[in-house]
C-alpha positions as CSV (number, residue, x, y, z in Angstrom):
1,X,-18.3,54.1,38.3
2,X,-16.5,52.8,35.0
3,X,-16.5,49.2,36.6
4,X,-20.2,48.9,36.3
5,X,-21.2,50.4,33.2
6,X,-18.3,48.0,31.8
7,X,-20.1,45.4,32.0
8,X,-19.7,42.3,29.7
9,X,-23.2,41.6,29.2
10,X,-24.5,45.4,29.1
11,X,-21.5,46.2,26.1
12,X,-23.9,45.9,23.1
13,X,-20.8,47.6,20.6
14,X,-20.5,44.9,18.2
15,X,-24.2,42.8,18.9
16,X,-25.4,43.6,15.4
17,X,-21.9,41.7,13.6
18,X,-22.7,38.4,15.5
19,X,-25.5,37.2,13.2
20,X,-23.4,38.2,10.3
21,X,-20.3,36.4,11.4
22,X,-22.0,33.4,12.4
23,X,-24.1,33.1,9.2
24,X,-20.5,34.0,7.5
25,X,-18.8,31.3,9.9
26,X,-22.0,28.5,9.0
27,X,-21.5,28.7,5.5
28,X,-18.1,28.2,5.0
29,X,-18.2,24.7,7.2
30,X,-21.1,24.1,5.2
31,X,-19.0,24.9,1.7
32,X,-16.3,22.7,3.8
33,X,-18.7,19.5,4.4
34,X,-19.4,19.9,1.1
35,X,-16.4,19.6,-0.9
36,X,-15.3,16.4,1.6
37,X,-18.5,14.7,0.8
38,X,-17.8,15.7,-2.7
39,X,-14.4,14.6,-2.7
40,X,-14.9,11.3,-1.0
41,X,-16.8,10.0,-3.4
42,X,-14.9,10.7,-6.3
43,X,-12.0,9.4,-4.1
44,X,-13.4,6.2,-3.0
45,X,-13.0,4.1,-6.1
46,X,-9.4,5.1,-6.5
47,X,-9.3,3.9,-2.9
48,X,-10.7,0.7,-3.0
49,X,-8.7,0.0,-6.7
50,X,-5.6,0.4,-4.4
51,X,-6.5,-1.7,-2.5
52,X,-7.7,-4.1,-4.6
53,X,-4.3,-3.8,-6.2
54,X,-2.2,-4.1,-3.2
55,X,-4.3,-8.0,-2.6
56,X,-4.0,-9.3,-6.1
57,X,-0.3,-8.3,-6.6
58,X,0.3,-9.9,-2.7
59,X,-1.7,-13.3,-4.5
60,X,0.6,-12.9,-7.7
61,X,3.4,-13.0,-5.3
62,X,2.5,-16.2,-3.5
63,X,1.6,-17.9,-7.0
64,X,5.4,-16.8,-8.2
65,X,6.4,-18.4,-4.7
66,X,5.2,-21.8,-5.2
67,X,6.3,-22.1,-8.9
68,X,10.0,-23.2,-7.4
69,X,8.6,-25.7,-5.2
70,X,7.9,-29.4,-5.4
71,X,4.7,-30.7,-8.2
72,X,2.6,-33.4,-7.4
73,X,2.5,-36.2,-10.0
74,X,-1.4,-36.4,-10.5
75,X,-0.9,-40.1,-12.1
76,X,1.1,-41.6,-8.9
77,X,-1.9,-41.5,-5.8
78,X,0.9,-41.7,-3.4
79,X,2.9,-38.8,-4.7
80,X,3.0,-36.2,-1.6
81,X,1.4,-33.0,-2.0
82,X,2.8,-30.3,-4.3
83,X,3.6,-26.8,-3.1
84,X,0.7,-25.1,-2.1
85,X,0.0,-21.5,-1.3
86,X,-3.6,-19.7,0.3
87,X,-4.6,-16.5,-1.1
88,X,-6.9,-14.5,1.1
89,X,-9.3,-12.4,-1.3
90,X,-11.9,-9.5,-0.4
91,X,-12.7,-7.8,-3.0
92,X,-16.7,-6.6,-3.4
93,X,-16.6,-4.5,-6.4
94,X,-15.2,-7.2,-8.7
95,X,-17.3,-8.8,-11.3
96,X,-14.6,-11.2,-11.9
97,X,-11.0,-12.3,-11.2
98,X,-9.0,-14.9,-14.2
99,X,-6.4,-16.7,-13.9
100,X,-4.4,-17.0,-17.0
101,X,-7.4,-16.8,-19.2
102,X,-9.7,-13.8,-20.6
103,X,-13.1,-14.8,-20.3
104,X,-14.8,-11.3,-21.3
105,X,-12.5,-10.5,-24.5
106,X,-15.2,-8.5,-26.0
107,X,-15.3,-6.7,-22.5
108,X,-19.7,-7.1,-22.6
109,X,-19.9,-8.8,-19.4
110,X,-21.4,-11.8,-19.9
111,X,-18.7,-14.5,-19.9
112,X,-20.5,-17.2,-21.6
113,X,-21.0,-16.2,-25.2
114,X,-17.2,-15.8,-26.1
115,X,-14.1,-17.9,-26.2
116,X,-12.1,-17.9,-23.3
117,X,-8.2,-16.8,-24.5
118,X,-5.5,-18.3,-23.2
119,X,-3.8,-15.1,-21.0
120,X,-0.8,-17.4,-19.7
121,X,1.3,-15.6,-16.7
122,X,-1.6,-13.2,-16.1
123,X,-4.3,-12.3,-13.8
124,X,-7.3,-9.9,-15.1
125,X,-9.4,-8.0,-12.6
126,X,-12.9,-6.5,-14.0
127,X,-14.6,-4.7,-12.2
128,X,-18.5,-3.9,-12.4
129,X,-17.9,-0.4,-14.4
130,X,-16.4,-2.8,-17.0
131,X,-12.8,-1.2,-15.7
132,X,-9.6,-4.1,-16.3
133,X,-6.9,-4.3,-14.6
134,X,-4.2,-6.8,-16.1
135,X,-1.1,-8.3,-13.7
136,X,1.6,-9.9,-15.5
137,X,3.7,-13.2,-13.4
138,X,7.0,-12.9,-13.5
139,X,8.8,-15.7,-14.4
140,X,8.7,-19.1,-16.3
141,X,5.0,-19.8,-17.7
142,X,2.2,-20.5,-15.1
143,X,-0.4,-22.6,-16.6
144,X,-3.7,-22.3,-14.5
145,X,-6.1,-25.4,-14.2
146,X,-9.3,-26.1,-12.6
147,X,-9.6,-28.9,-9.8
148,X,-12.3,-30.8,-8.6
149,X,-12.5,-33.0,-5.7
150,X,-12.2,-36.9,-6.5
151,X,-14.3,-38.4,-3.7
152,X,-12.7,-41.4,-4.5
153,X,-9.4,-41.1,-3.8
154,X,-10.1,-37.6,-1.3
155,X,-7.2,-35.8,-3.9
156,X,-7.6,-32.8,-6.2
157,X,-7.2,-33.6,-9.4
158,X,-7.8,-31.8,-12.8
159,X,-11.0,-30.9,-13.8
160,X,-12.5,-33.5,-16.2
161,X,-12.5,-30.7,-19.4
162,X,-8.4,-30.7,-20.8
163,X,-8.9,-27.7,-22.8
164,X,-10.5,-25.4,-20.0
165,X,-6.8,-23.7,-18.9
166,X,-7.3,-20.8,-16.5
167,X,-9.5,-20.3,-13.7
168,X,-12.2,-17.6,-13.7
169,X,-13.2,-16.6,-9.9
170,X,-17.1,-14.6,-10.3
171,X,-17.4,-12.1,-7.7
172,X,-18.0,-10.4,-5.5
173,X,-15.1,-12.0,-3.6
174,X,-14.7,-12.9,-0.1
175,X,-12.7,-15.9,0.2
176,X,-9.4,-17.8,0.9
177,X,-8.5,-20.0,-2.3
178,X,-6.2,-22.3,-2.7
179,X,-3.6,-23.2,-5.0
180,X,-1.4,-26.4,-5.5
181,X,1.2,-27.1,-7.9
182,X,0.6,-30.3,-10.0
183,X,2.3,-32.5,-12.8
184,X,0.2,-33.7,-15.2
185,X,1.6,-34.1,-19.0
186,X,3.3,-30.9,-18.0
187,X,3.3,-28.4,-14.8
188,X,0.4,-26.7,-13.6
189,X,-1.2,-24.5,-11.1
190,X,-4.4,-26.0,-10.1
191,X,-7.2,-25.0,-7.9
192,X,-8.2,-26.2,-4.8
193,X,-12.4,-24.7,-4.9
């Protein structure tokens, strides 16, 4: 007699709580989803700076790396090749990455109506909210130079311009660049794009 008035779908005690609880139990995954959303995008810059960071202090280390190594004599054509290192670059929210040079010193964006200052030993990261980052070289002075391709010979050599020191990469960046360590009325870092 107790067995069948005990049933689980006849016991109507606590029916009227259910709608509460689960409208209870909806909003606060709701207020959950909510705040992660929320959070994620206030978290995602400081996300991708990181690992921004983590790329362009990896490159500084392989630019230190080769600054021990062997320099190419740019005036002897049958000098071997000077110590070279590849940097592997993905960075998307960059506007641009300098090599020891500051080509935005009035920090407007537009590279083109300023002089470029000679930042030797550094590499500047700006980024498209106008946000720098600056990453100092250890060790002796790193002079960065442009290359260009000299079809005639098939070596890199200087760029034509002697007073453009420093390299300015314009993003966004996805890329391996490439760096080679040259002598040319001193020692110099030059690129290889």
């Amino acid at each position: 007699m107790g067995v069948e008035n005990s049933s689980f779908f006849r016991d109507t005690r606590g029916i009227d709580t259910v709608p509460l609880k689960l409208v209870f139990y909806l909003a606060i995954t709701g207020a959950i989803i909510f705040l992660m959303a929320f959070s994620w995008n206030n978290m995602a810059p400081v996300y991708s700076g990181a690992k921004d960071s983590k790329q362009i202090n990896s490159a500084a280390l392989e630019l230190e790396a080769i600054q021990d190594g062997y320099a190419r004599n740019i005036q002897d054509m049958t000098s071997p090749e000077g110590s070279m290192c590849s940097i592997e670059l993905s960075l998307p929210d960059v506007r641009f990455l300098a090599f020891g040079v500051d080509p935005d010193s009035d920090t407007n964006g537009n590279l083109s109506d300023s002089l470029w200052i000679v930042e030797n030993n550094t590499i500047i990261c700006q980024y498209e909210n106008g946000a720098r980052n600056l990453y100092h070289l250890d060790g002796e002075t790193i002079v960065f130079q442009k290359g260009r391709l000299d079809n005639s010979t098939g070596l890199w050599v200087p760029d034509e311009n002697k007073l453009s020191t420093g390299l300015v990469i314009e993003g966004p960046i996805s890329c391996t660049f490439d760096f080679e360590l040259v002598l040319d009325d001193g020692k110099y870092t030059m690129s290889h794009f």
